[in-house]
C-alpha positions in Angstrom: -30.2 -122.6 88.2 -29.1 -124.1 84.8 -31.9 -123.4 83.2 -31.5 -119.9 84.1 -27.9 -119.8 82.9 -28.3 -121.2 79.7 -31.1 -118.9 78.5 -28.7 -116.0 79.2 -25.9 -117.3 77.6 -28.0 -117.6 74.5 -29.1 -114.2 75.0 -25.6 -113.2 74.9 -25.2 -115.1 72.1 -28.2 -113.7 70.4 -26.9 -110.6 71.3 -23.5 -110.8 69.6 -25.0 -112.4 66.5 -27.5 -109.1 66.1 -24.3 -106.7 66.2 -22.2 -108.9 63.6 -25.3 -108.6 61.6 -25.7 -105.0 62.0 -21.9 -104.3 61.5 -22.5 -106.8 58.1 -25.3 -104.6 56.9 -23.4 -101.5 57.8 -20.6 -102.5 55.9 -23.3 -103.2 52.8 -25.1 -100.3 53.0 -21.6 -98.2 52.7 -20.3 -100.3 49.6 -23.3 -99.2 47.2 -21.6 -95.1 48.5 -18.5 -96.2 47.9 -19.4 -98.1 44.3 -21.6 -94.9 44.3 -18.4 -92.4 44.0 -16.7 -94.7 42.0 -19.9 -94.7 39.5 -19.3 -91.0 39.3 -15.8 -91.2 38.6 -16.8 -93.5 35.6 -19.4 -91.0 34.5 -16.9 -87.7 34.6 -14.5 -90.3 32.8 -17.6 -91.1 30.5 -18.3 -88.1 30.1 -14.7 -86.7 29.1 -14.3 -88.6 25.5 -17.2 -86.6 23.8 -15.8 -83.3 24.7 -12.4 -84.5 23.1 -14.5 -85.4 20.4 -15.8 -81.9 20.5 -12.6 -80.6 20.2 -10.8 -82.2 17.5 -14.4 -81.6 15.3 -13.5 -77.9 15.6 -12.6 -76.3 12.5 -9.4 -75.9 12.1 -7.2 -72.3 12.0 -4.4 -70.8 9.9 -5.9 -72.6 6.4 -5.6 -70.4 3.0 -9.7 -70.1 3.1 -9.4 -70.5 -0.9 -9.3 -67.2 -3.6 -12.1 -66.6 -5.0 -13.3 -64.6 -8.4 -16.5 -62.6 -8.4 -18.4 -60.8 -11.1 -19.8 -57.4 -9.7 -21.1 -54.4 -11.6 -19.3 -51.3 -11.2 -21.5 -48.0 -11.1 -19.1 -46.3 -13.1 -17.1 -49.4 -14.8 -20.0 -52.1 -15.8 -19.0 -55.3 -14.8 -15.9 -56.0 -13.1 -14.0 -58.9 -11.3 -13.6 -58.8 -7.2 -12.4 -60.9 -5.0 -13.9 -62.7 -1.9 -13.8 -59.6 0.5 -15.2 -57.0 -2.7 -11.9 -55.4 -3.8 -11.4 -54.7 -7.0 -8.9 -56.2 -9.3 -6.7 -55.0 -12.0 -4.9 -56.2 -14.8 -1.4 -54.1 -16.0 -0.7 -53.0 -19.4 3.0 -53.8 -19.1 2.3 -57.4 -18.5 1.3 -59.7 -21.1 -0.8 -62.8 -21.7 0.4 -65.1 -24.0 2.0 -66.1 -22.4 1.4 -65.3 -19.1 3.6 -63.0 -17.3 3.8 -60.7 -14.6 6.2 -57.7 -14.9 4.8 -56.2 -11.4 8.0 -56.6 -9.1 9.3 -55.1 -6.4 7.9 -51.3 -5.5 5.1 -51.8 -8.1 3.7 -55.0 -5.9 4.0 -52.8 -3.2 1.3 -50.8 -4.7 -0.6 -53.7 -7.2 -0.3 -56.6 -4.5 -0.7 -59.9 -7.1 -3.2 -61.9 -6.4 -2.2 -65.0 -5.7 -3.3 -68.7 -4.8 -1.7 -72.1 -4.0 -5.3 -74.2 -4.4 -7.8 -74.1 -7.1 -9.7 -70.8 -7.2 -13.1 -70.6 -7.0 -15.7 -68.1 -9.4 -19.1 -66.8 -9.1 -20.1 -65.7 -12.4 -16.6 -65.7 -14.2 -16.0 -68.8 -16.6 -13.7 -71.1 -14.8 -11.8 -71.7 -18.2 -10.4 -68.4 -18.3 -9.0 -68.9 -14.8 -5.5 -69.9 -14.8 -2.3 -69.2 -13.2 1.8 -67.7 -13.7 4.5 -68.4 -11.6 6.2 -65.1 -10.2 10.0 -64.4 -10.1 9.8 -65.1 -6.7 8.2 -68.6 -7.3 4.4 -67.9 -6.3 1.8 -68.4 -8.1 -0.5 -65.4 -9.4 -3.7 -66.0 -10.5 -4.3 -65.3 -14.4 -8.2 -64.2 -16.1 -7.6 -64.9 -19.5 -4.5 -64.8 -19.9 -3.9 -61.6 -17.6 -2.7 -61.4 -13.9 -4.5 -60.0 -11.6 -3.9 -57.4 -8.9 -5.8 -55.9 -6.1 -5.1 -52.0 -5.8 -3.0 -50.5 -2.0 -5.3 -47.2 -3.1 -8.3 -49.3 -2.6 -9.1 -49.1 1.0 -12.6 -50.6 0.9 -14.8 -52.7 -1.0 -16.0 -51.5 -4.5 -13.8 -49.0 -4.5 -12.2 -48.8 -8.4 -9.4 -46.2 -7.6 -7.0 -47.8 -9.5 -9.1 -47.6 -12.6 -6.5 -45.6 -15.4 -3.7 -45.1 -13.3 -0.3 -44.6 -15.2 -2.7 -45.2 -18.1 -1.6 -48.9 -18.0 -4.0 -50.3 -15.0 -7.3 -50.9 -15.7 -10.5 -53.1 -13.5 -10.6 -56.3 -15.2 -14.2 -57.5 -16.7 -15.1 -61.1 -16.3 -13.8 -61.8 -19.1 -10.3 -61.0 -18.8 -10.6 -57.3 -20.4 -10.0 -53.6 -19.5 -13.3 -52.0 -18.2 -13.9 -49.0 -19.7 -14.0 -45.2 -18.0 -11.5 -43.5 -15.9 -13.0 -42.9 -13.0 -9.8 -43.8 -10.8 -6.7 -41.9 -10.7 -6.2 -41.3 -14.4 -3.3 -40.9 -15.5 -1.6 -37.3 -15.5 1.6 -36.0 -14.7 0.6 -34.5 -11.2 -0.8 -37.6 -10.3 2.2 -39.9 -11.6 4.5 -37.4 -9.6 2.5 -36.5 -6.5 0.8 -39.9 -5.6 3.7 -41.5 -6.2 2.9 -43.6 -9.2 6.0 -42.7 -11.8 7.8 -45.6 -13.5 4.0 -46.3 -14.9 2.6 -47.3 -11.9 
């Protein structure tokens, strides 16, 4: 009768063992899930660094983008001076350049916006030497081609366009070197034109 007794109360015992060890294994097998879904927290966390990375590389917005001074030629002027976007640019009789100074003010910079530029202006076939700069009565800075301020034209409405060309008989394209292109090919000058398109005042 012992003998019988004690071989079942090792089963038991076996028994009880077997579940701890099953309950153990369980309780393995769940901490690879659970170190599992905290490895995928690392890797979103992992992965979020490089797309702040991405971010900050991004180019940044609002900047000046630079002037820039280009030599085009005209089909009616020869060569002339535009800027970045094609529009022509004009210097004014009235003005002078040595020294340097803009008489353009007011109603007539309505018309003649100045071209102006707060960094270093860049050229594509215009000597860099002649490239200078005049401070405004209002304290900016206009750009200067040998000696000469430059203005784009509020008649202009696209690139190429050389409307301004004789108007007033003062405004003339400038050519890459600073002079008047020749022609009138613009709104020349004449009293129905000064008077009409609003233009008196010799501009």
């Amino acid at each position: 009768m012992p003998a019988f007794t004690v071989p079942a109360f090792a089963a038991r015992r076996m028994l009880a063992a077997t579940g701890i060890t099953v309950l153990a294994l369980a309780a393995t097998a769940c901490g690879p899930d659970t170190a599992g879904g905290s490895g995928g927290s690392a890797a979103t966390s992992a992965a979020t660094p490089p797309a702040a990375a991405a971010t900050s590389s991004a180019p940044a917005t609002g900047g000046t983008g630079g002037v820039r001074l280009v030599a085009v030629k005209s089909a009616t002027l020869g060569p002339v001076v535009t800027d970045a976007t094609g529009r022509t640019l004009y210097r004014f009789d009235k003005d002078t350049a040595k020294p340097s100074a803009s008489t353009c003010t007011d109603a007539c910079a309505a018309k003649w916006p100045p071209l102006t530029a707060q960094d270093a202006v860049q050229v594509s076939g215009v000597d860099s030497a002649l490239v200078g700069s005049v401070t405004r009565p209002d304290g900016t800075k206009q750009v200067t081609l040998n000696g000469w301020p430059l203005y784009r034209f509020a008649g202009d409405t696209a690139a190429g366009q050389t409307n301004g060309q004789g108007v007033g008989g003062t405004w003339f394209a400038s050519t890459p070197e600073g002079k008047k292109a020749p022609g009138t090919t613009g709104q020349a000058a004449s009293p129905t034109t000064a008077q009409s398109g609003g233009y008196s005042g010799g501009y």
